[in-house]
C-alpha positions, 0 to 999 in steps of 0.5 A, spaced: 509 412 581 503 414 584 497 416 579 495 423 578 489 428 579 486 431 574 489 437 578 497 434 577 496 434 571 493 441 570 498 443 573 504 440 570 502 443 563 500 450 566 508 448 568 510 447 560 506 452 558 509 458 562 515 455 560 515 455 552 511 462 553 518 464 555 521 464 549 528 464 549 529 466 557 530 473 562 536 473 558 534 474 551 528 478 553 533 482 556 538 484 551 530 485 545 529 489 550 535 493 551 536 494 543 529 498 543 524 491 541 518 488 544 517 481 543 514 476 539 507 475 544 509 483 547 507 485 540 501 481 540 499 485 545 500 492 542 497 488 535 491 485 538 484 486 542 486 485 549 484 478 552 483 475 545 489 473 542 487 465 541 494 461 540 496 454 535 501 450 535 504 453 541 507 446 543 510 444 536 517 442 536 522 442 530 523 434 527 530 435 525 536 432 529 543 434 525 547 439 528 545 439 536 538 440 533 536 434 537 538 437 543 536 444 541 531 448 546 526 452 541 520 454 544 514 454 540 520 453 534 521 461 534 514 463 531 507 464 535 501 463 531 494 465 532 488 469 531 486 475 535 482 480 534 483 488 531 477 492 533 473 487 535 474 483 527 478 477 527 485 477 524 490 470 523 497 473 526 504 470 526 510 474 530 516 471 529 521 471 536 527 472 536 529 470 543 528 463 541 534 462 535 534 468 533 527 467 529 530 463 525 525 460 521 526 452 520 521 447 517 517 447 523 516 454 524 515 455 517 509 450 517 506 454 522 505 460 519 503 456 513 497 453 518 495 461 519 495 463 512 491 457 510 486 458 516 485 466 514 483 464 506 479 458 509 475 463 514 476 469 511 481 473 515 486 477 514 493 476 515 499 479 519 505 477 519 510 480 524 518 478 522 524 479 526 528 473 524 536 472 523 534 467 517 534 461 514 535 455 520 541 453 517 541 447 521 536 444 518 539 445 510 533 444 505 527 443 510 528 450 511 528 453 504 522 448 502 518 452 508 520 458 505 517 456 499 511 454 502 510 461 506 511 464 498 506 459 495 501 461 500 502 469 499 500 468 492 494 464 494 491 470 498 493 475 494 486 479 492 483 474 497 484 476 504 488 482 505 496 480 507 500 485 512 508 485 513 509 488 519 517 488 519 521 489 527 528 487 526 532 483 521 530 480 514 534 477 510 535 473 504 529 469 502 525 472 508 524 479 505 521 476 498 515 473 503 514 480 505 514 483 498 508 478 496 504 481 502 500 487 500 503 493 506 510 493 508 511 496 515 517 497 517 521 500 523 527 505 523 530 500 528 530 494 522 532 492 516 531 488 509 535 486 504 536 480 499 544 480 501 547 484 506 553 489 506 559 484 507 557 480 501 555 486 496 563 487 498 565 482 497 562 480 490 561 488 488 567 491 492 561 496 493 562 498 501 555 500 505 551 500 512 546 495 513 541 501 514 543 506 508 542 497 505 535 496 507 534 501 512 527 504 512 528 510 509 532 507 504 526 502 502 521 509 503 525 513 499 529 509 493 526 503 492 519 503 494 519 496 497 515 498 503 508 502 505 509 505 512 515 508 516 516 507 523 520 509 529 519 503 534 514 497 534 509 500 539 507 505 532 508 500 527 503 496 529 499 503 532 499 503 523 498 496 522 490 497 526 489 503 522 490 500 517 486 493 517 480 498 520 480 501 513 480 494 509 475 489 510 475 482 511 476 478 505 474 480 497 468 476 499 465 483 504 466 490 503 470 495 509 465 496 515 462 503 515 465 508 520 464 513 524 460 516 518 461 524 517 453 526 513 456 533 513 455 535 505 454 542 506 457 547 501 465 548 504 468 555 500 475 554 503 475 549 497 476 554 491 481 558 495 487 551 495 488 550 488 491 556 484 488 558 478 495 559 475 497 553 472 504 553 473 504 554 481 504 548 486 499 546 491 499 540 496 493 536 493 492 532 500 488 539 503 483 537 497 484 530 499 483 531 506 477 537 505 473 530 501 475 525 507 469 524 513 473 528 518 479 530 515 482 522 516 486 521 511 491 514 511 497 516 506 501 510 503 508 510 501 508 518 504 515 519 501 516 515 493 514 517 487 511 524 491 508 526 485 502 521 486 498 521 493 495 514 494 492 512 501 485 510 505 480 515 507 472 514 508 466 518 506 460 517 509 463 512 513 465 507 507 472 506 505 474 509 499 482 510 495 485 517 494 488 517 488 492 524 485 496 529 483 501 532 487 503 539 484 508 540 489 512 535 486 515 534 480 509 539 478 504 532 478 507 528 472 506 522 471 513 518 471 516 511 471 515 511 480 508 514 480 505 510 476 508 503 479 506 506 485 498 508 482 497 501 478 499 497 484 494 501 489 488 502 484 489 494 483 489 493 490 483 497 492 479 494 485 480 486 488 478 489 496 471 492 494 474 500 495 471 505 491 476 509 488 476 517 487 481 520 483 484 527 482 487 529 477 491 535 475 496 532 470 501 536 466 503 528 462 507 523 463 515 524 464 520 526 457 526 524 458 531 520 455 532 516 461 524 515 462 525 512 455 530 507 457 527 505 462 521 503 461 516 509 461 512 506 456 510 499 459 510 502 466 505 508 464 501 502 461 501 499 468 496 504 470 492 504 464 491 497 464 489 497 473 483 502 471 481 499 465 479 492 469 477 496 475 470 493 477 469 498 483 466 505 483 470 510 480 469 517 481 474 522 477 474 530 479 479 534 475 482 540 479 486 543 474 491 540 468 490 533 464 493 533 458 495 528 453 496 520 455 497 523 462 489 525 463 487 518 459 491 515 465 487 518 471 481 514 471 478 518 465 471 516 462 473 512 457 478 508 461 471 506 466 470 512 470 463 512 473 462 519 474 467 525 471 466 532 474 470 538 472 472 545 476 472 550 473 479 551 472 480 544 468 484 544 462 482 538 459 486 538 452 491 534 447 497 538 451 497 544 453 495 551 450 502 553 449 505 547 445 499 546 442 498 552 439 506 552 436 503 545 432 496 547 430 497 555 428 505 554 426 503 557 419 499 563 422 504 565 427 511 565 422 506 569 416 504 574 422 507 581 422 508 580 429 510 573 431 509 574 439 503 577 438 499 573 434 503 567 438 499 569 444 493 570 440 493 563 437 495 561 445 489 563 447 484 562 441 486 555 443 485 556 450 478 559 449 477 552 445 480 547 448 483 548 454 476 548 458 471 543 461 466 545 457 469 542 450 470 535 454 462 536 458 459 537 451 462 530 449 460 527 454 466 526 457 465 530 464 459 529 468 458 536 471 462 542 472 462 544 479 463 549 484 470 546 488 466 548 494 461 542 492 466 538 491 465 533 497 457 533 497 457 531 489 463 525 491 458 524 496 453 522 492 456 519 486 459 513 491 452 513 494 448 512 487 454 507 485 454 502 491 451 497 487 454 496 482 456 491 478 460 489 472 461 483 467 467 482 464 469 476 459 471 470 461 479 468 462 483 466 467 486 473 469 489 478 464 496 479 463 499 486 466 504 489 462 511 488 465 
């Protein structure tokens, strides 16, 4: 055999990787694409800066030899791994392919996306990962599980050290869906879905009939169980959310999120006194506050449609990330119940362990009654969100639009809960409950002993009112900053972030506490 040039030799390995590039062939790509999907690479493509994408392990191979493993063609083993970059910041990504096994994930493969998640706690980076994956290889028996064990160590081990995003494309099912729920944001297209088992094994243990879709379709994963973040309709708009999301995030819990595109307009906005009526009782949409606060109306919302009693999402002010956390008056009339306060404490922790300044708004009747809420558990999950602002060390600006009563108010990043900075409308009501429930216990005797009972019911009613049900009680306390014109609303939170930005404080020394259940 004749020696070969350096040419030869390039040559051949430009041969073998067009040829593990291809994944699983014309004919797999085709029917991806045929099914409204985009590759594992097209992803990347979308995902990535163009031309920055540096892959690993591209050449990896599977060990196994059992079940025709030996003579099995799979190419990068079903996953490509790498580092790119995200509006120009570096990202560690793996993106699961489908074309090659149907994106089964075997000890190999597995171990490559170990690698990546390794590499971003190592370096700092962010990590995505895309899944659309058939499941566990059963070929390769207790090698595969002992992958996926490994992927789950490595979600906790960047849990609150580097920011995780899941972005889900097709299927993911099994043990595969638990990797997902570990991350911090879960995207997930109409055209995938994610369960623990799947219909045919629901039938056939439960009797229970139900669609893959009505399952773990992404409207059910939005509306009922809360599992995922994001909605969308097609991989090109879920990756589309995937960058703007990482453009609000920073890299690691070591850097705060890059300043913006900052708006300095702070200039007194009189619209803002028109959006929340003065009527306790009538609803508003709280996200018109929101985005008046935000530089340039930018508002990023999380988990849009669970528990829409609570408003949480990403925005900026003067160019610097911060969390929105609120009321919804439209909902439920803004309480506080067992869904909203998962979904409050889970995000206020987030933004507490990536530097994120937090403002929250507040217009909160109390929590949720109900014997239902009782039972399930309204306590320890009201006590989540008491306990996420407590071991808040971020910056924590507090406006009350309007209502806070009893617990509920105490819930909503109160001044004794750690708020830095409190301020009040004039249209707070801050008080044990409201003036109608309050003046029944407080002047019960008055009232029944009145010749006019209605009468002197209304009277005590607002005798109540008068006293307690303002922001001035709660100012003279202490327990509110200033009472402000809405229309200044952005200009003071403004402020306050700015004279807060170095802040620091000094917990007790323990290993971590221990959230309430």
């Amino acid at each position: 055999m004749a020696a070969q040039s350096m040419t030869d030799l390039v040559a051949d390995l430009d041969a073998k990787r067009a040829l593990a590039e291809a994944g699983g062939g014309p004919a797999r790509i085709e029917k991806q694409h045929a099914q409204g999907k985009l590759t594992a690479r097209e992803r990347l493509d979308v995902l990535l800066d163009a031309d920055s994408f540096q892959e690993s392990s591209l050449f990896r191979k599977n060990r196994t030899t059992t079940f025709g493993m030996d003579k099995a063609n799979a190419p990068a083993d079903g996953v490509v791994t790498g580092v790119g970059l995200v509006h120009g910041r570096p990202v560690n990504v793996a993106s699961q392919d489908f074309t090659v096994m149907g994106g089964s994930a075997g000890e190999a493969h597995s171990k490559k996306v170990v690698e990546m998640m390794e590499s971003a706690l190592q370096n700092g980076n962010p990590f995505v990962f895309i899944n659309d994956s058939g499941g566990a290889r059963v070929q390769e028996g207790i090698d595969s599980l002992s992958g996926y064990g490994q992927v789950f160590y490595a979600n906790v081990k960047l849990s609150g050290v580097v920011p995780q995003v899941s972005v889900i494309l097709g299927p993911c099912a099994g043990g595969a869906a638990y990797a997902p729920a570990l991350t911090d944001f879960i995207i997930q297209t109409r055209k995938a879905y994610m369960f623990i088992t799947g219909p045919g094994v629901i039938k056939q243990v439960t009797g229970e009939e139900v669609t893959q879709d009505a399952l773990g379709g992404a409207d059910a994963h939005m509306q009922r169980s809360g599992v995922i973040h994001f909605v969308a309709d097609d991989d090109d708009q879920a990756l589309l959310i995937a960058q703007k999301l990482l453009s609000f995030l920073p890299q690691n819990n070591g850097e705060e999120a890059p300043i913006t595109d900052p708006d300095m307009n702070v200039a007194p906005d009189l619209s803002m006194r028109d959006i929340v009526p003065l009527e306790g009782t009538k609803g508003y949409d709280v996200r018109e506050v929101i985005r008046k606060i935000a530089d340039h109306a930018d508002f990023l919302e999380v988990q849009a449609q669970y528990a829409t009693n609570l408003v949480v999402g990403f925005g900026r002010v003067a160019g610097r990330t911060v969390g929105f956390v609120a009321n919804q008056p439209s909902a439920m009339a803004g309480v506080l119940d067992i869904n909203a306060s998962d979904k409050g404490s889970r995000f206020v922790r987030f933004c507490d362990s990536f530097n994120i300044p937090i403002v929250t708004l507040v217009d909160v009747p109390g929590f949720m009654p109900g014997v239902a809420q009782e039972h399930g558990g309204i306590i320890r999950h009201g006590a989540k969100l008491l306990f996420a602002y407590s071991a808040c060390t971020v910056p924590l600006v507090t406006v009350v639009l309007r209502k806070a009563y009893g617990g509920a108010y105490l819930a909503m990043a109160c001044r004794d809960l750690g708020a830095d900075a409190v301020f009040a409308w004039p249209t707070a009501e801050i008080a044990v409950m409201g003036a109608e429930g309050a003046a029944a216990v407080v002047f019960a005797r008055e009232i029944k002993a009145a010749d006019d009972p209605e009468a002197k019911r209304a009277e005590m009613i607002q005798e109540y009112r008068d006293t307690f049900a303002t922001p001035f009680m709660a100012a003279s306390r202490g327990l509110v900053d200033d009472i402000i014109d809405p229309a200044e609303t952005r200009s003071k939170v403004a402020f306050a972030l700015e004279q807060l930005a170095g802040k620091r404080k000094i917990r007790p020394a323990k290993k971590h506490g221990v959230f309430p259940s």
